[in-house]
PDB file of N, CA, C and O in Angstrom:
ATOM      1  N   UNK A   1      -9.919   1.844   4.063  1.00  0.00           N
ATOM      2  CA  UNK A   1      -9.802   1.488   2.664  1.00  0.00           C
ATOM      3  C   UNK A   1      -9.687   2.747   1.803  1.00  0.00           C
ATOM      4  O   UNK A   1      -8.835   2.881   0.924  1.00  0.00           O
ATOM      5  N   UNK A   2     -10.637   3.686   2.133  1.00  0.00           N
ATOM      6  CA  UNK A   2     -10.474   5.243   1.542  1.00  0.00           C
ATOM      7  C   UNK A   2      -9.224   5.592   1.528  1.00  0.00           C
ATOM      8  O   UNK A   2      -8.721   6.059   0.506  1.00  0.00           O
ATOM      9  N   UNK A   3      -8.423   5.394   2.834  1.00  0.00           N
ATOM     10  CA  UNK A   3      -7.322   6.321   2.534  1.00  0.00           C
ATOM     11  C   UNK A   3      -6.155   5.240   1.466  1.00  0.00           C
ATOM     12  O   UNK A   3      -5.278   5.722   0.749  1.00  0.00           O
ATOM     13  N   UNK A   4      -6.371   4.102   1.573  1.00  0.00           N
ATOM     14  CA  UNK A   4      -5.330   3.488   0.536  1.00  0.00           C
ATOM     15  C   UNK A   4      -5.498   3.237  -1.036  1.00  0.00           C
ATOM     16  O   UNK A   4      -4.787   2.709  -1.891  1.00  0.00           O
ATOM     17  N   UNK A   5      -6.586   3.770  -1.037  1.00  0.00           N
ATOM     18  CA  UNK A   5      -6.993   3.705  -2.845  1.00  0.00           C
ATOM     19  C   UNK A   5      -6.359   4.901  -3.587  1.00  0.00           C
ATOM     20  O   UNK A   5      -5.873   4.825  -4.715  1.00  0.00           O
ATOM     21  N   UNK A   6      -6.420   6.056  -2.798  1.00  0.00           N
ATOM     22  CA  UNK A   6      -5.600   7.539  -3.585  1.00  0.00           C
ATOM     23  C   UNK A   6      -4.030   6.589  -3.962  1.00  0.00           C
ATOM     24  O   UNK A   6      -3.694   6.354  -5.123  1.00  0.00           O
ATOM     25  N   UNK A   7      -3.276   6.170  -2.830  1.00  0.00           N
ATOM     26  CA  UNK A   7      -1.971   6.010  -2.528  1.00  0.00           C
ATOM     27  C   UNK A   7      -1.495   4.718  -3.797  1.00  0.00           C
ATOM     28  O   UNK A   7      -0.501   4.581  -4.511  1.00  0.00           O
ATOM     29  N   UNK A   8      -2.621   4.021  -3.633  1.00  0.00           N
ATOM     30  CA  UNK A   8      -2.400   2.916  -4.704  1.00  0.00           C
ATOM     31  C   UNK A   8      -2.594   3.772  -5.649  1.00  0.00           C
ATOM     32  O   UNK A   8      -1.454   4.002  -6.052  1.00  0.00           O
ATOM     33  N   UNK A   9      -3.120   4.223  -6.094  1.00  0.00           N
ATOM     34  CA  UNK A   9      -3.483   4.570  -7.521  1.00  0.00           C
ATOM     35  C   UNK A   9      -2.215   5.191  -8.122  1.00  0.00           C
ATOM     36  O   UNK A   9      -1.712   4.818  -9.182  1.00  0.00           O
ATOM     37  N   UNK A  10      -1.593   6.504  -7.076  1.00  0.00           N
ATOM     38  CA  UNK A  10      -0.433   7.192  -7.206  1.00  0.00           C
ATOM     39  C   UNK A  10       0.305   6.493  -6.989  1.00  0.00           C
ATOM     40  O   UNK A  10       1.386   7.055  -7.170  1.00  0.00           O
ATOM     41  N   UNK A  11       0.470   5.343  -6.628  1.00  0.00           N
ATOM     42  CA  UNK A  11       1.791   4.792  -6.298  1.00  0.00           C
ATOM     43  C   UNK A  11       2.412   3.844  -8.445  1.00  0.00           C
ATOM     44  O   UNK A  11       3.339   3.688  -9.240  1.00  0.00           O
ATOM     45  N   UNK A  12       1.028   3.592  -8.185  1.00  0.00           N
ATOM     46  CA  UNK A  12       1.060   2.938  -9.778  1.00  0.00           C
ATOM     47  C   UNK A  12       1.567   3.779 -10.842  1.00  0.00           C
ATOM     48  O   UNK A  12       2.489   3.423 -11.577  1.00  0.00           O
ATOM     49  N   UNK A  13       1.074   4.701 -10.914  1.00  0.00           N
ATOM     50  CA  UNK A  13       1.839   5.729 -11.686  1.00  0.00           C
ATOM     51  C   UNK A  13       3.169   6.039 -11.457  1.00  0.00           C
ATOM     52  O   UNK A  13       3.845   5.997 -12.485  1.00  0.00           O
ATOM     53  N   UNK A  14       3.883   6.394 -10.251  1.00  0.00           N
ATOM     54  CA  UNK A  14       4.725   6.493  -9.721  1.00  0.00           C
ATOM     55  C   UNK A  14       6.137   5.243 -10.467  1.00  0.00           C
ATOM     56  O   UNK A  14       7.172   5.443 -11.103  1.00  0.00           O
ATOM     57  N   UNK A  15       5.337   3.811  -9.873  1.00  0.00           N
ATOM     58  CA  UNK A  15       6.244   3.258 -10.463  1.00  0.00           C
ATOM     59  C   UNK A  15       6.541   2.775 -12.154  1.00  0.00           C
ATOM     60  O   UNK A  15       7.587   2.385 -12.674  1.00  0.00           O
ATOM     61  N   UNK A  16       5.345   2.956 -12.668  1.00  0.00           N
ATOM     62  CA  UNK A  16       5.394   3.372 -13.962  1.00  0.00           C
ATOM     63  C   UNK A  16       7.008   4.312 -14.771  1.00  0.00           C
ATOM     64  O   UNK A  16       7.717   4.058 -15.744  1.00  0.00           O
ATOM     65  N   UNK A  17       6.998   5.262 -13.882  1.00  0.00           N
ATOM     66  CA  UNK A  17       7.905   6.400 -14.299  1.00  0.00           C
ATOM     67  C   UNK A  17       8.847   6.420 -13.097  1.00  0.00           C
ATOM     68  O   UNK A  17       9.323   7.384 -12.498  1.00  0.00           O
ATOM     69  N   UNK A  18       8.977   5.267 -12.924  1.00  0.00           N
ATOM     70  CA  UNK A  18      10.345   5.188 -11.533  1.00  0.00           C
ATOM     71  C   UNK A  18      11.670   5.871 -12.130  1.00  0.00           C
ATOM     72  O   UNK A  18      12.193   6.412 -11.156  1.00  0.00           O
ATOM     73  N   UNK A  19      12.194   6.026 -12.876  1.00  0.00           N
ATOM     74  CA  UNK A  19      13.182   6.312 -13.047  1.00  0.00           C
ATOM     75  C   UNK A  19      12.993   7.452 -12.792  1.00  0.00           C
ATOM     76  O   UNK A  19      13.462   7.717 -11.685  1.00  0.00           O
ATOM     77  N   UNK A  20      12.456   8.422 -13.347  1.00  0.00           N
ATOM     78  CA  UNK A  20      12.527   9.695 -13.768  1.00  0.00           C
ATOM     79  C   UNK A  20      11.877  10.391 -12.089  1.00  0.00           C
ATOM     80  O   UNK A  20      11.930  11.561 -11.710  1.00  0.00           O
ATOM     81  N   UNK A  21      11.447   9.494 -11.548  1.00  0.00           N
ATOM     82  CA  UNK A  21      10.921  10.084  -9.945  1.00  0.00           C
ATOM     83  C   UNK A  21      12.069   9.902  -9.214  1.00  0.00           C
ATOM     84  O   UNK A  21      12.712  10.881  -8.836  1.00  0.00           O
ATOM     85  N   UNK A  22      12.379   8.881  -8.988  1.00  0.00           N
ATOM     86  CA  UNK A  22      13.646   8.798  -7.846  1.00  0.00           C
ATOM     87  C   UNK A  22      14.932   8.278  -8.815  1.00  0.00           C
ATOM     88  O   UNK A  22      15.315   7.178  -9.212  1.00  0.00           O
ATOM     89  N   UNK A  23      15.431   9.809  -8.991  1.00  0.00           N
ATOM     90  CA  UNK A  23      16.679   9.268 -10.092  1.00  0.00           C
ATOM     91  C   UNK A  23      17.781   8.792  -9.176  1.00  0.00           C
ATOM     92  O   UNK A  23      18.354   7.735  -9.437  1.00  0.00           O
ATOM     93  N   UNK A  24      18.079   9.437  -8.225  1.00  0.00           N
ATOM     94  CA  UNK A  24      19.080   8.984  -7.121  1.00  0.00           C
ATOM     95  C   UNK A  24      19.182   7.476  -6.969  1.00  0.00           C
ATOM     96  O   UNK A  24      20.221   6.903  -6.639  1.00  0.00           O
ATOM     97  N   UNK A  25      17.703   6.707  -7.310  1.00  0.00           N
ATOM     98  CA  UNK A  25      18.447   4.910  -7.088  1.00  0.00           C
ATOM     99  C   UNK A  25      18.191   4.378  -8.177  1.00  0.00           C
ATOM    100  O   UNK A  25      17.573   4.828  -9.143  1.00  0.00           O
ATOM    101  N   UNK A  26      18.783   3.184  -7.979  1.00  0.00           N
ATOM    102  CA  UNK A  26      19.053   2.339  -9.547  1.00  0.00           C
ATOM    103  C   UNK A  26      17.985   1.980  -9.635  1.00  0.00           C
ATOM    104  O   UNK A  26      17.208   1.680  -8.729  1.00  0.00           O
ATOM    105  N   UNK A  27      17.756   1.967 -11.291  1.00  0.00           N
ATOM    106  CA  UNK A  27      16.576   1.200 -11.670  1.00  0.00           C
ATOM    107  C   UNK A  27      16.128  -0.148 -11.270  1.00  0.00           C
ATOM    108  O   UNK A  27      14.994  -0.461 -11.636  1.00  0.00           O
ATOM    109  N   UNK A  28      16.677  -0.838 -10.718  1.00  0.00           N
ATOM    110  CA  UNK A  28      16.799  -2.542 -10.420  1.00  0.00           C
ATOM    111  C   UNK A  28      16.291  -2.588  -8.924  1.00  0.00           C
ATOM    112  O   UNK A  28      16.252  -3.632  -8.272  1.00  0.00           O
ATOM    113  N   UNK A  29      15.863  -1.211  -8.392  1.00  0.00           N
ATOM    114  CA  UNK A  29      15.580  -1.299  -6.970  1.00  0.00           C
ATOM    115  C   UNK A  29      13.759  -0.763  -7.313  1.00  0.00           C
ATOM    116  O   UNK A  29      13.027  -0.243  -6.471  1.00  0.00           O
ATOM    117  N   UNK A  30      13.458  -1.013  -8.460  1.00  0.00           N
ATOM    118  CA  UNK A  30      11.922  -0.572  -8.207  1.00  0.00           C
ATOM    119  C   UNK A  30      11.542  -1.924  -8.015  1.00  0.00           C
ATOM    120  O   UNK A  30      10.583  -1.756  -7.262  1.00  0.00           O
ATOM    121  N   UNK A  31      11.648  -3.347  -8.203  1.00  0.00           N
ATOM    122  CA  UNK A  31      11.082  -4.185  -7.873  1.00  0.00           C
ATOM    123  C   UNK A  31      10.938  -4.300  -6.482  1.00  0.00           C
ATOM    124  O   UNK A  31       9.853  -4.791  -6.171  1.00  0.00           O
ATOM    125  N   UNK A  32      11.985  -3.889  -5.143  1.00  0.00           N
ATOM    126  CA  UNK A  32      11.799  -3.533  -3.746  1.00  0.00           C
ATOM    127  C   UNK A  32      10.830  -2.762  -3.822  1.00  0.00           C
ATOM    128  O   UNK A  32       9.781  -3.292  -3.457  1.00  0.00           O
ATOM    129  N   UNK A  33      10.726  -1.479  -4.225  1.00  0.00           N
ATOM    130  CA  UNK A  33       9.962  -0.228  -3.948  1.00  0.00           C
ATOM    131  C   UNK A  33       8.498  -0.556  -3.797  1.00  0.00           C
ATOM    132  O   UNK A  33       7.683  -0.176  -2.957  1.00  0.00           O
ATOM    133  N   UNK A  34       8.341  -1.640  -5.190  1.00  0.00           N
ATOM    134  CA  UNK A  34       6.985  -2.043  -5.496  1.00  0.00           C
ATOM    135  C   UNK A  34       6.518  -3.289  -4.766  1.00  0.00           C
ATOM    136  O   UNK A  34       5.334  -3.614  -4.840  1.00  0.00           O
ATOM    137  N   UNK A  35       7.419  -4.025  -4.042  1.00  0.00           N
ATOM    138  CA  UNK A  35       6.935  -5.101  -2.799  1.00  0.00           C
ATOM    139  C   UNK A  35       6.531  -4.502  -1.483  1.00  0.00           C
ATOM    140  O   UNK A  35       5.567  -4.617  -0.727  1.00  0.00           O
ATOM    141  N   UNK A  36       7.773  -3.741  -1.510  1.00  0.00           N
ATOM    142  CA  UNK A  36       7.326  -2.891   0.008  1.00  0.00           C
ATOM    143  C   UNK A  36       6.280  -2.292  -0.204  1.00  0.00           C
ATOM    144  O   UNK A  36       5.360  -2.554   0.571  1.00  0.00           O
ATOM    145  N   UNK A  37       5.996  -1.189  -1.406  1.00  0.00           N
ATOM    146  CA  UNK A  37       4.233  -0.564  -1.185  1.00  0.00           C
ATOM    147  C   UNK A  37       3.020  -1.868  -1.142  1.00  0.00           C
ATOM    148  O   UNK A  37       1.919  -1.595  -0.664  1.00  0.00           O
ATOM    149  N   UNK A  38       3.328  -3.456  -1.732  1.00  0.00           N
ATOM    150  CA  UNK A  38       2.360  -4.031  -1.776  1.00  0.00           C
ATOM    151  C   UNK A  38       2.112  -4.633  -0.248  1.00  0.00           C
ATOM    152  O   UNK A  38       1.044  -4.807   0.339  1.00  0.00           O
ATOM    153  N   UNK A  39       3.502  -4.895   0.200  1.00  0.00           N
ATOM    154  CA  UNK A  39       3.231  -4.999   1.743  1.00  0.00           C
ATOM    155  C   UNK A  39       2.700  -4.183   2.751  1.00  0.00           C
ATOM    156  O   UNK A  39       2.207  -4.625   3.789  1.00  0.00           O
ATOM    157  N   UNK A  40       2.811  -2.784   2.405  1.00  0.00           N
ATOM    158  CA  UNK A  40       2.563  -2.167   3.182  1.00  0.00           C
ATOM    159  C   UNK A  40       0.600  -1.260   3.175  1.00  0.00           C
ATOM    160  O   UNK A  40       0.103  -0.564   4.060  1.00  0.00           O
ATOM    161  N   UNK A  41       0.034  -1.658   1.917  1.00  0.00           N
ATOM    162  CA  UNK A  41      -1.156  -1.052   1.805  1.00  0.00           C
ATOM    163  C   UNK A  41      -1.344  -2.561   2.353  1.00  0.00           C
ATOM    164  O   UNK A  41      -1.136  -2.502   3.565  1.00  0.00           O
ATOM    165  N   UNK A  42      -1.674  -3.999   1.945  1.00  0.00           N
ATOM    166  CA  UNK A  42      -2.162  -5.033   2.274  1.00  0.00           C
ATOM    167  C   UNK A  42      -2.343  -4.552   3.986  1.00  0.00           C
ATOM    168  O   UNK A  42      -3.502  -4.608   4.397  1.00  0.00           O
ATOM    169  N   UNK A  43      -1.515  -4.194   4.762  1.00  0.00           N
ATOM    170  CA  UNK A  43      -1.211  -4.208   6.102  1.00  0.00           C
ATOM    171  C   UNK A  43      -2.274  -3.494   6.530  1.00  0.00           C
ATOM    172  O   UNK A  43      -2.899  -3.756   7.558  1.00  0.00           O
ATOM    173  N   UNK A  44      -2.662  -2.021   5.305  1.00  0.00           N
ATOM    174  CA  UNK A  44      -3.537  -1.163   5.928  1.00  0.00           C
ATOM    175  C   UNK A  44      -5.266  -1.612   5.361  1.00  0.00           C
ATOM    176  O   UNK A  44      -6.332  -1.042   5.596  1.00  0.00           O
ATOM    177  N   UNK A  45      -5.105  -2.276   4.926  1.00  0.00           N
ATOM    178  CA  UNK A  45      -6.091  -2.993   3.846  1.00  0.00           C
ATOM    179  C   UNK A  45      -6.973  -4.018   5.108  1.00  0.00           C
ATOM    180  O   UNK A  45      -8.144  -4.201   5.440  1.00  0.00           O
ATOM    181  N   UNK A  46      -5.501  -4.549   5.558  1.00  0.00           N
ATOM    182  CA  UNK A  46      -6.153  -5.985   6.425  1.00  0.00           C
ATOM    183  C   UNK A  46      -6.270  -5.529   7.960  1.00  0.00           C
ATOM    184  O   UNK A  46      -6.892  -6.265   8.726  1.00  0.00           O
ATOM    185  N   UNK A  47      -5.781  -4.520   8.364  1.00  0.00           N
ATOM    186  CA  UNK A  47      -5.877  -4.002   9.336  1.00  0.00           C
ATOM    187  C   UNK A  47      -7.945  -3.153   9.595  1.00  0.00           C
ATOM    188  O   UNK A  47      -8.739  -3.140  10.535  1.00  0.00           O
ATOM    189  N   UNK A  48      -7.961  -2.641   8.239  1.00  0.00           N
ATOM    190  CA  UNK A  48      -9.530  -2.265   8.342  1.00  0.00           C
ATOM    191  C   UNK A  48     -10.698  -3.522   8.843  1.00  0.00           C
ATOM    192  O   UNK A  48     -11.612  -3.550   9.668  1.00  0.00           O
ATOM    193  N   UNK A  49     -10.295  -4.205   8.165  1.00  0.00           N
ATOM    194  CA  UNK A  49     -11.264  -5.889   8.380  1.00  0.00           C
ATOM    195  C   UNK A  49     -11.358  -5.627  10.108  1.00  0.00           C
ATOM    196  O   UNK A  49     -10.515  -5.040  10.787  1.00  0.00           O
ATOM    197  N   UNK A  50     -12.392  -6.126  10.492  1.00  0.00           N
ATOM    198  CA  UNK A  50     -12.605  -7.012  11.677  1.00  0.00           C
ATOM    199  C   UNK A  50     -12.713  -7.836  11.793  1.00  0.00           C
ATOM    200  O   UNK A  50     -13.410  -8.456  10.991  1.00  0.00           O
ATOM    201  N   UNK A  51     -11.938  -8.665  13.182  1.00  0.00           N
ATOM    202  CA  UNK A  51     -11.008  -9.661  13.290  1.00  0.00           C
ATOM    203  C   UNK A  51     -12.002 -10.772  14.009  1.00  0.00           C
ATOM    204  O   UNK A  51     -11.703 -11.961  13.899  1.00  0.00           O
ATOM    205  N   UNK A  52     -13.539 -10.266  14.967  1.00  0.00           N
ATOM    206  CA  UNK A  52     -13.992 -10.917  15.706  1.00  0.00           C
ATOM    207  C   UNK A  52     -15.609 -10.250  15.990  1.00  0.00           C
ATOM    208  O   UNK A  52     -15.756  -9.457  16.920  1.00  0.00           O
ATOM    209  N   UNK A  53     -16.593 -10.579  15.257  1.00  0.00           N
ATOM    210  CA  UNK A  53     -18.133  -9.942  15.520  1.00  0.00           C
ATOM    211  C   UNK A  53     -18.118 -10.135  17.057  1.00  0.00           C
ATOM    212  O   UNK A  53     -17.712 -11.207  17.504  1.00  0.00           O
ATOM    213  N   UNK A  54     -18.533  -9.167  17.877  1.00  0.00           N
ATOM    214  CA  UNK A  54     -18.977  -9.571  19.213  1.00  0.00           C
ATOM    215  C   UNK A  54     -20.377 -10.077  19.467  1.00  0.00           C
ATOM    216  O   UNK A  54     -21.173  -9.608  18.654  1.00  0.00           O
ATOM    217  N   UNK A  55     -20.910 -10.886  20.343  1.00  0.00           N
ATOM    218  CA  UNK A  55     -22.113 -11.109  20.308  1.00  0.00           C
ATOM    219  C   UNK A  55     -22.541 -10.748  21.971  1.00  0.00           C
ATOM    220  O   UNK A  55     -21.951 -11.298  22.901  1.00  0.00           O
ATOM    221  N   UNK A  56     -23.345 -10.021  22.127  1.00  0.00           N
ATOM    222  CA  UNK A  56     -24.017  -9.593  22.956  1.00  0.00           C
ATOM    223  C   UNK A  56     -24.351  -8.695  23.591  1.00  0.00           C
ATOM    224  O   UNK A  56     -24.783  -8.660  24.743  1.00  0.00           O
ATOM    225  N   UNK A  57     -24.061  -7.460  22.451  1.00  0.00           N
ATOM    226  CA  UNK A  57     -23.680  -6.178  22.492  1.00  0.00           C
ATOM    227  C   UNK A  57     -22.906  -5.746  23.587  1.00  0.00           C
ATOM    228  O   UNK A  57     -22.487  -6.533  24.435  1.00  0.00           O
ATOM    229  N   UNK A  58     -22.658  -4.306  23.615  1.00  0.00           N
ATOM    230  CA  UNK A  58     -22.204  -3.776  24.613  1.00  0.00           C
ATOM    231  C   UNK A  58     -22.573  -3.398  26.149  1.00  0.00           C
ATOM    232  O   UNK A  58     -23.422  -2.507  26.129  1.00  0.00           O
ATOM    233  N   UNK A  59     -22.241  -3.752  27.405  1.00  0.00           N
ATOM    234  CA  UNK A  59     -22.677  -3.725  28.248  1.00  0.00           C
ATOM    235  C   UNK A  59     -22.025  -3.190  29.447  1.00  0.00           C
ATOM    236  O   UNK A  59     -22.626  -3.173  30.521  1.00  0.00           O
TER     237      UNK A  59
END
């Protein structure tokens, strides 16, 4: 979770001022830019969770 809170935070800003960061693509492509980063922290987000408590410790 630590490491995706810097990235979100910068990423928000980022797309804030999309134009002026990635002038090379059209403005009409930050709505991609900004799905793909939401897909892609969720991934690292849900990937931290554990999926299954074990019960009976380790043996």
């Amino acid at each position: 979770m630590f490491i995706a809170l810097p990235g979100m935070f910068i990423d928000t800003v980022v797309l804030v001022i999309f134009p002026d960061v990635f002038t090379n693509l059209p403005v009409q492509s930050d709505r991609y830019f900004g799905s793909w980063l939401l897909w892609a922290y969720s991934l690292i987000l849900i990937t931290g969770l554990p999926l299954k408590k074990r019960e009976g410790g380790d043996k």
